[in-house]
C-alpha positions as CSV (number, residue, x, y, z in Angstrom):
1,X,-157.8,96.8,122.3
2,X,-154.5,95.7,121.3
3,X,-154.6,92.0,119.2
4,X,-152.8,89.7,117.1
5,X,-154.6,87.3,114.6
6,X,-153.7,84.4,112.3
7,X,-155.0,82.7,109.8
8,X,-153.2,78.9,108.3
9,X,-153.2,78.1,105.0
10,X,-154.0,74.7,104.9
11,X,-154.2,74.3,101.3
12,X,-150.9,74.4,99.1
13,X,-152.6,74.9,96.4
14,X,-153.3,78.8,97.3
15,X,-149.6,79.4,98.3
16,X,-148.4,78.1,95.3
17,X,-151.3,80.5,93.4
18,X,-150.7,83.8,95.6
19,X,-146.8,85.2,95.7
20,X,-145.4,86.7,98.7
21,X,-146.9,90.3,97.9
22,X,-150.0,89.0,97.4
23,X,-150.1,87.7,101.1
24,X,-148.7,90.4,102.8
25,X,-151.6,92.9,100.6
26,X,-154.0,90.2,102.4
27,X,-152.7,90.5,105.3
28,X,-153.5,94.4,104.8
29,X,-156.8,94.1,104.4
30,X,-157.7,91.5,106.6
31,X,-155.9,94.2,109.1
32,X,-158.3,96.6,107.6
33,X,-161.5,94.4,107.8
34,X,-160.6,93.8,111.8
35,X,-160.0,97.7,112.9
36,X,-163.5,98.5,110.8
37,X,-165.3,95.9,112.1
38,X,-164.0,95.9,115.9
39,X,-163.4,100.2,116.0
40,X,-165.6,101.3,113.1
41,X,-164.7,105.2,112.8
42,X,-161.4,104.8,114.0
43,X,-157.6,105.3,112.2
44,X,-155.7,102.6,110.6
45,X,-151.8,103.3,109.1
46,X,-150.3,99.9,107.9
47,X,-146.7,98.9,108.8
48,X,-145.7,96.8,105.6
49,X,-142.3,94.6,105.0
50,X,-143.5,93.8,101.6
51,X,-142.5,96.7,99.0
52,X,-144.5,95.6,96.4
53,X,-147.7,95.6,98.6
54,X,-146.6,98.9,100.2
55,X,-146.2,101.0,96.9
56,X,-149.5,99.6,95.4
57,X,-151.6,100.7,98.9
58,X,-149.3,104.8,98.7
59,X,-150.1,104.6,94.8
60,X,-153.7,103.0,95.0
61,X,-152.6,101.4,91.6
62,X,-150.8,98.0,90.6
63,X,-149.9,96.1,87.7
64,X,-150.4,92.7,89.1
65,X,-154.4,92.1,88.9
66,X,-154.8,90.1,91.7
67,X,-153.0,93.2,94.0
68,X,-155.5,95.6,92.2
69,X,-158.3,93.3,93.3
70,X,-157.0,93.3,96.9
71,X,-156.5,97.0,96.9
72,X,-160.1,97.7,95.4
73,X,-161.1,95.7,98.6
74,X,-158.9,97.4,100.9
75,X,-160.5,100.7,99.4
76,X,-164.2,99.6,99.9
77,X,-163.4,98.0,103.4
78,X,-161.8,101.0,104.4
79,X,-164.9,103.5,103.1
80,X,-167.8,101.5,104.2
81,X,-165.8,101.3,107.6
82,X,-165.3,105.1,108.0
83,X,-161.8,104.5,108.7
84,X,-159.1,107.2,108.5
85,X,-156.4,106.0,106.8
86,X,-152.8,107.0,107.7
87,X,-149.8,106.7,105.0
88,X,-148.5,103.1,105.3
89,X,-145.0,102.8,106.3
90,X,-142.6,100.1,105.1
91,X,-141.0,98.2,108.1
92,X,-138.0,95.6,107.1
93,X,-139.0,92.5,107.8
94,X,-136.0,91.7,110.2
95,X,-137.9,94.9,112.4
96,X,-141.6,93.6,112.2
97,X,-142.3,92.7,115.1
98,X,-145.4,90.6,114.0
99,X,-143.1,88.3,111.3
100,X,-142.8,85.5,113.5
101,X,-146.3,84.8,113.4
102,X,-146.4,84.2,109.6
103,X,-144.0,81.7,110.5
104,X,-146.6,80.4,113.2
105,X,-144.1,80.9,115.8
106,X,-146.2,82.5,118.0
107,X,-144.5,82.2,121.4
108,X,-141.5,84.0,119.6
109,X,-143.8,86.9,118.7
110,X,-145.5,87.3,121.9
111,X,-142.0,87.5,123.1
112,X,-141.2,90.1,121.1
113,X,-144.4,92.3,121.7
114,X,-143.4,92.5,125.6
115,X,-140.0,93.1,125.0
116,X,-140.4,95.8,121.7
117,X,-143.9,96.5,123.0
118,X,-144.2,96.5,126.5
119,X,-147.4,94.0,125.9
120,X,-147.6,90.1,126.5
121,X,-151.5,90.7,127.2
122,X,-152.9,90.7,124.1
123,X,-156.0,89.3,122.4
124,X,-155.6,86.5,120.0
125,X,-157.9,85.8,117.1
126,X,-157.9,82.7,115.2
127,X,-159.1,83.8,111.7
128,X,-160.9,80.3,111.2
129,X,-162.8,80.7,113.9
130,X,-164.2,84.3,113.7
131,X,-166.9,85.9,111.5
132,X,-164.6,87.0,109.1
133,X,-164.0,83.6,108.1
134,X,-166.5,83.1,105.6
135,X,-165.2,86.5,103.9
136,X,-161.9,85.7,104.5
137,X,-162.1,82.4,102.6
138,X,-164.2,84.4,99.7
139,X,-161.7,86.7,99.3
140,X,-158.9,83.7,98.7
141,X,-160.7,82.1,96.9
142,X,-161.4,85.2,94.1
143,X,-157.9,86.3,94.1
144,X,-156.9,82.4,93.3
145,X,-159.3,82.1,90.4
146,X,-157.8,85.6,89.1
147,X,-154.6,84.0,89.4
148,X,-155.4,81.1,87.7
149,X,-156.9,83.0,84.6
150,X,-153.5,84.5,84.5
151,X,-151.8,81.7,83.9
């Protein structure tokens, strides 16, 4: 199955808490969460255009708390899913294909997919409205409070 998901932030509040490698280590292990939960067993290699996020999942180790949390998460997602995970690789972000859609252009990514891809048919899952939601919005909300202890 070949998919694309997305998930707003409605609330500024978290954006303002979470830093861009923050997000894009979310974005990992919401990744993670979907290829355990919809191919349990399966293989999983990241493609990350956030350094910092990329050497804290090839090192298993960062100094920012809320990453470690993340990674932890990653970790256990990743274990109790019987995934087998493949060395991430860092993509720049001009050469992500996916980008676009954390800029909720959409059409632009689809787009993109069919011409870099050779796909336009793909599945679309709107994070709000999935079962993951509720662990999703857990998950934000404990990396938020970390942040805000931090402060």
């Amino acid at each position: 199955m070949q998919m694309w998901w997305h998930f707003e932030f409605k609330d500024q509040e978290v954006l303002r808490l979470l830093k861009v490698h923050v997000l894009e280590m979310l974005a990992d292990v919401v990744n993670v969460a979907l290829v355990a939960t919809l191919a349990p067993g399966g293989r999983y290699r990241g493609m990350i255009d956030n350094q910092s996020a990329m050497f804290g999942i090839r090192a298993q180790t960062a100094a920012d708390p809320k990453l470690f949390e993340l990674l932890q998460a990653r970790h256990s997602i990743c274990r109790r899913g019987g995934l087998t995970v493949e060395l991430s690789e860092y993509v720049d972000t001009k050469a992500n294909t996916s980008d676009p859609i954390s800029r909720g252009k959409f059409e632009e990514f689809l787009r993109r997919a069919e011409a870099e891809l050779g796909t336009r048919e793909l599945t679309h899952i709107d994070l709000e409205k999935s079962p993951l939601a509720t662990e999703v919005h857990a998950l934000i909300d404990h990396v938020c409070n970390l942040a805000r202890l931090l402060v």
